[in-house]
Backbone bond lengths (Angstrom), bond angles and torsions (degrees), N, CA, C in turn:
res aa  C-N    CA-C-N  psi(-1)  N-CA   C-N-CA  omega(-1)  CA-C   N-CA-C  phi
1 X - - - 1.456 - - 1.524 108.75 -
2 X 1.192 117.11 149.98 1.426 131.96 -168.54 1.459 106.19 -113.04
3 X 1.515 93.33 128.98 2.017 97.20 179.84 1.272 104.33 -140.71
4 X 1.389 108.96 119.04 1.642 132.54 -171.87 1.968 95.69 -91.21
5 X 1.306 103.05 121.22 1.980 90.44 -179.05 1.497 96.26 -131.56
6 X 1.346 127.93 115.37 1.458 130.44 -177.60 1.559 104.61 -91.18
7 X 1.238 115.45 149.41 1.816 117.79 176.76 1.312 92.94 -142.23
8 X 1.174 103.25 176.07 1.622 136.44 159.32 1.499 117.25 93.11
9 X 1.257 100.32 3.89 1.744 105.96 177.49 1.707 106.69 -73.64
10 X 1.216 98.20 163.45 1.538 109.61 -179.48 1.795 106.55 168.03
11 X 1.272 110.22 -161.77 1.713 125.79 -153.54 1.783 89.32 -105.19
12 X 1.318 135.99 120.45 0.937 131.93 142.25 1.761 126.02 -126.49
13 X 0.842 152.37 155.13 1.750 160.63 166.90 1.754 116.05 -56.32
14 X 1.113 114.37 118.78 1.376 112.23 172.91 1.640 119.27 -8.83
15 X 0.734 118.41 110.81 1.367 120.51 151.40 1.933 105.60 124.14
16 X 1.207 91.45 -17.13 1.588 107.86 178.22 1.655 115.12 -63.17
17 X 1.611 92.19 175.41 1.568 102.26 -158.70 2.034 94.71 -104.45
18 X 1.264 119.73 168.47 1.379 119.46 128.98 1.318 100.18 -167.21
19 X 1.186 111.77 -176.83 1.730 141.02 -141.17 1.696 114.13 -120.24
20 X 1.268 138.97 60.52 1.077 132.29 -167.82 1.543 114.46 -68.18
21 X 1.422 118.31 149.29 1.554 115.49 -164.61 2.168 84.40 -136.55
22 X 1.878 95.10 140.70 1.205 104.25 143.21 1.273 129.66 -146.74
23 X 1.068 124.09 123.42 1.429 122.88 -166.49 1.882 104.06 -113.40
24 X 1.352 86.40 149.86 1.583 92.03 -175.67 1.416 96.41 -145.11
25 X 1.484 91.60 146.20 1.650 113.92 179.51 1.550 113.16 -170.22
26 X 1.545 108.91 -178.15 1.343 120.57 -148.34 1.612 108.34 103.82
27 X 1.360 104.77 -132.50 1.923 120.29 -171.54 1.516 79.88 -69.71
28 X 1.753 98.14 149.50 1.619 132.74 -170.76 1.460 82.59 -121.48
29 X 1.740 92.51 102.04 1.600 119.72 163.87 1.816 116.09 -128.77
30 X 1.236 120.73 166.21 1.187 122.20 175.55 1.783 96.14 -97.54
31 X 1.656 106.42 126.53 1.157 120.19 -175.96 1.396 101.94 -93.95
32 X 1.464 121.61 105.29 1.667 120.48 -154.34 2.022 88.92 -88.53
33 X 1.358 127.44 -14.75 1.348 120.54 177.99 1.247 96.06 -160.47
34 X 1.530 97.07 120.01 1.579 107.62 163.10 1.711 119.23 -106.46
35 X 1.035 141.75 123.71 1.619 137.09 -134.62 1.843 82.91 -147.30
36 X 1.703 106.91 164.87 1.182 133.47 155.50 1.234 123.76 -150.77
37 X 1.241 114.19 136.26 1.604 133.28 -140.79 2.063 79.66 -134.44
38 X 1.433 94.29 154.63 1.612 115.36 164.15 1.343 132.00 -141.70
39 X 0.772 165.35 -146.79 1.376 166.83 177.24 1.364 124.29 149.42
40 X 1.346 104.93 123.93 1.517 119.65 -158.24 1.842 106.56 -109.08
41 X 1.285 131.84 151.28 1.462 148.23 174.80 1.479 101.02 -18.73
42 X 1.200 119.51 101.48 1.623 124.17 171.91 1.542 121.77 56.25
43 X 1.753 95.69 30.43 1.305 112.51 152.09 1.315 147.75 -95.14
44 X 1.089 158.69 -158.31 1.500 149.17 137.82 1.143 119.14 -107.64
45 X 1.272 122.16 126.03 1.717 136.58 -176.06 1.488 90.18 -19.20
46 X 1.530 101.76 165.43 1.445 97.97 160.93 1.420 91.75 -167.47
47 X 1.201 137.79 166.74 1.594 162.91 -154.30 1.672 87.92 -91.47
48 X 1.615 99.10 133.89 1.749 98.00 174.06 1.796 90.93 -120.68
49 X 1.607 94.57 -60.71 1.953 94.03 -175.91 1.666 108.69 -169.91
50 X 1.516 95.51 154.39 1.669 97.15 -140.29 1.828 84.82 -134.37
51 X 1.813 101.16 143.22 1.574 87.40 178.32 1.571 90.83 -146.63
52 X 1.355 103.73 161.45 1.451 102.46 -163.17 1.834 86.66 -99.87
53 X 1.447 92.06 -174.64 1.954 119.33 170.42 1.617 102.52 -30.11
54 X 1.626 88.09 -83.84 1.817 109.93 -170.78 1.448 122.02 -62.71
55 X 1.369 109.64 -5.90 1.836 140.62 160.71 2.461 75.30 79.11
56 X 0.934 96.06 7.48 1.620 96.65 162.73 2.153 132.95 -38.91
57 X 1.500 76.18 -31.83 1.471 106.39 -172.98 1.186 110.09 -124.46
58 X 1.376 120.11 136.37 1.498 118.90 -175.74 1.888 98.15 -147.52
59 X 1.221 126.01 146.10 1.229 110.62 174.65 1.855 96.31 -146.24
60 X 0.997 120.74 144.29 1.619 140.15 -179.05 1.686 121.55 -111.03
61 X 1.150 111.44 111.85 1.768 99.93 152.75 1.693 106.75 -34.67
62 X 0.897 99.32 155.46 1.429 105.24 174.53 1.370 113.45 -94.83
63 X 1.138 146.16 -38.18 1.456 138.70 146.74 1.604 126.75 -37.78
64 X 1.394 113.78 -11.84 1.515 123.56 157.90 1.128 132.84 -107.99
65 X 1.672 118.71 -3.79 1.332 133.72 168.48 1.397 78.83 -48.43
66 X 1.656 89.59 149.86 2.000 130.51 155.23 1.844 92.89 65.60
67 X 1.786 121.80 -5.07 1.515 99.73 173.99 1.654 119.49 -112.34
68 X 1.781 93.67 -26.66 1.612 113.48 177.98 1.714 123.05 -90.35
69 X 0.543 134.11 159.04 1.675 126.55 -173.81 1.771 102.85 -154.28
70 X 1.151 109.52 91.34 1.657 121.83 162.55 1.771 110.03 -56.77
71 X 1.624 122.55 126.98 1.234 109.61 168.68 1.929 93.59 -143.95
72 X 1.611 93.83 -169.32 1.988 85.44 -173.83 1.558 90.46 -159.83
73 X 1.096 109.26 161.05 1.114 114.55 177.86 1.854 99.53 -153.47
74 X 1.467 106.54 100.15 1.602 120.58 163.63 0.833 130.62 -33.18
75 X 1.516 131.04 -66.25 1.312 136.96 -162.65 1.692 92.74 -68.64
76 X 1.413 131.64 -25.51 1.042 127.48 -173.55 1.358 121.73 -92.07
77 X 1.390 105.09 11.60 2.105 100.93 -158.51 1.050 104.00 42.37
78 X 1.122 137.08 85.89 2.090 121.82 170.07 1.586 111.03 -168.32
79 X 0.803 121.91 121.16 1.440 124.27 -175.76 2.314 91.89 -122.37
80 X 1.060 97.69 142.75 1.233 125.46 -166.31 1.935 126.28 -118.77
81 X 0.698 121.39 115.43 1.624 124.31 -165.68 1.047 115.89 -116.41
82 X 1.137 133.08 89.97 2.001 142.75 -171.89 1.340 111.39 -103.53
83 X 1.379 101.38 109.80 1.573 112.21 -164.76 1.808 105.48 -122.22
84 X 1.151 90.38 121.68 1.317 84.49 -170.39 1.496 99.04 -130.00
85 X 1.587 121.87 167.61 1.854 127.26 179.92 1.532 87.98 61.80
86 X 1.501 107.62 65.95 1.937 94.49 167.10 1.588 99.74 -95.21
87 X 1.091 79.94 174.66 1.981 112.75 -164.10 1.155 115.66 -121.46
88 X 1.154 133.07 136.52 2.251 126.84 171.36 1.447 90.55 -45.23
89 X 1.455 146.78 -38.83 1.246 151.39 -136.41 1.967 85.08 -83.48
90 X 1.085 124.35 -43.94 1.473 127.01 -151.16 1.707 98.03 -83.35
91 X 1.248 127.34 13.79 1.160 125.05 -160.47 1.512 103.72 -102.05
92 X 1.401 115.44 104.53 1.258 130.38 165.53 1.589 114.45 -162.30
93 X 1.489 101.36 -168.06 1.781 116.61 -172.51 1.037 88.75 -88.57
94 X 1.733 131.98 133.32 1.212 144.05 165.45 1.311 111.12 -96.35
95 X 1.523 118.06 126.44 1.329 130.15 -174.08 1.070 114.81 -114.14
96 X 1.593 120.00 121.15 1.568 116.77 174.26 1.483 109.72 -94.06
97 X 1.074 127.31 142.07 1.684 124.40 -178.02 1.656 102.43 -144.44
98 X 1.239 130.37 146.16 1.553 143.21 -147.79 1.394 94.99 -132.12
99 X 1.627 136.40 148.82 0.907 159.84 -176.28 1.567 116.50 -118.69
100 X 1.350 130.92 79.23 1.793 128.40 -172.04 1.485 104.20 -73.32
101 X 1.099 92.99 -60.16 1.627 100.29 -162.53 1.372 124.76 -66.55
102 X 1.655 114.88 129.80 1.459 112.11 -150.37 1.420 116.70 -72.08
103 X 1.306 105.46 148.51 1.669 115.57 178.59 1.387 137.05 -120.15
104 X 0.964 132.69 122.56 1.625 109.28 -168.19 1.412 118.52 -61.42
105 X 1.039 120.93 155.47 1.451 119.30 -174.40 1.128 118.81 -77.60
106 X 1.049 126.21 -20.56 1.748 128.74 173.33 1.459 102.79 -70.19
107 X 1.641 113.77 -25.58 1.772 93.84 -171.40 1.543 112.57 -116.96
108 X 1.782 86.47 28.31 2.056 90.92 158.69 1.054 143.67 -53.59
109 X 1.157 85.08 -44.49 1.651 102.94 -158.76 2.007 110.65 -76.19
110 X 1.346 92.53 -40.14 1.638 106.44 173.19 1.426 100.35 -90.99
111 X 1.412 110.20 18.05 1.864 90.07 157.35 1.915 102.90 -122.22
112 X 1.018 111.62 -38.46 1.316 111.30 -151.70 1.551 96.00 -59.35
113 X 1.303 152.55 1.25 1.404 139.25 162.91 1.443 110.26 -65.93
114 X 1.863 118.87 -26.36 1.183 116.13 -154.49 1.644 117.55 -93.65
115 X 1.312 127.48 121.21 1.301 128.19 170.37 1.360 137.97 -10.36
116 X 1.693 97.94 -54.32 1.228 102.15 167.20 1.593 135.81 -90.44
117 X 1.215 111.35 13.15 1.251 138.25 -172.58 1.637 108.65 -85.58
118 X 1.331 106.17 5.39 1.680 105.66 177.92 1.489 92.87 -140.58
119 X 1.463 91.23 143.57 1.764 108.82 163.58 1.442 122.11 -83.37
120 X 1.185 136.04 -17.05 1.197 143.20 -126.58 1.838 116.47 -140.53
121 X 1.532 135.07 61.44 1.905 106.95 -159.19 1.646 100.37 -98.89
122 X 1.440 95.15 158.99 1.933 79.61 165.84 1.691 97.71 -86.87
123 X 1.831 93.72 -150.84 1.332 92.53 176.77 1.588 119.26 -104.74
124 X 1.444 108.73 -3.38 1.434 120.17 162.02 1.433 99.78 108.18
125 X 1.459 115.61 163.37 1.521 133.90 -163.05 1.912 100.88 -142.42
126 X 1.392 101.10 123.59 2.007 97.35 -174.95 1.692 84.56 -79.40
127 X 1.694 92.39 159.55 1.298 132.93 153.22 1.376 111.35 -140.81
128 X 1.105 82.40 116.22 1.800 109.51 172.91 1.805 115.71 -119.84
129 X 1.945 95.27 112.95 1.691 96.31 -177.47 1.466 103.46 -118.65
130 X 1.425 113.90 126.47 1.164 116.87 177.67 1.262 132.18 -105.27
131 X 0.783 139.66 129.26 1.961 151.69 -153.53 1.725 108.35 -80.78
């Protein structure tokens, strides 16, 4: 069985930093896309940033380009989310979700924004930024 566990969320003030954590374990698979998704108060999830195997591929909401930085580290199961210059706007449940099933590499990049494109979610970590 597969267990996606997100950390590092918490309360910080405009402009502040925090440290998103995902760790995965159980069955020893190659996680071909590890992605994070959020969802805010009477919103719908939505795609934040998505990184492939070879961390080759990287894809961003565009409202977090130049502030968020997706990275991973294999040997560790763990993909990592460093968000920094947050906003009241960035305030939601951060969702990590894992991708098993293999993909060709040409059709990463136009998948990893998409929901259903992962097998795998945790149960999410709050971020709360206050103004």
């Amino acid at each position: 069985q597969v267990r996606v566990v997100e950390s590092g969320g918490g309360s910080v003030q405009t402009g502040g930093s925090l440290r998103l954590t995902c760790a995965v374990s159980g069955r020893t698979f190659a996680a071909y896309i590890m992605g994070w998704f959020r969802q805010a108060p009477g919103k719908e999830r939505e795609f934040v940033a998505a990184i492939s195997w070879s961390a080759n591929t990287k894809k961003y909401l565009d409202s977090v380009k130049g502030r968020f930085t997706i990275s991973r580290d294999n040997d560790k199961n763990t993909a990592y989310l460093q968000m920094n210059a947050l906003k009241p706007e960035d305030t939601a449940v951060y969702f990590c979700a894992v991708r098993e099933r293999v993909i060709t590499p040409q059709y990463i990049e136009n998948s990893m924004h998409l929901n259903h494109e992962y097998d795998y979610w945790g149960q999410g970590t709050q971020v709360t930024v206050s103004s």
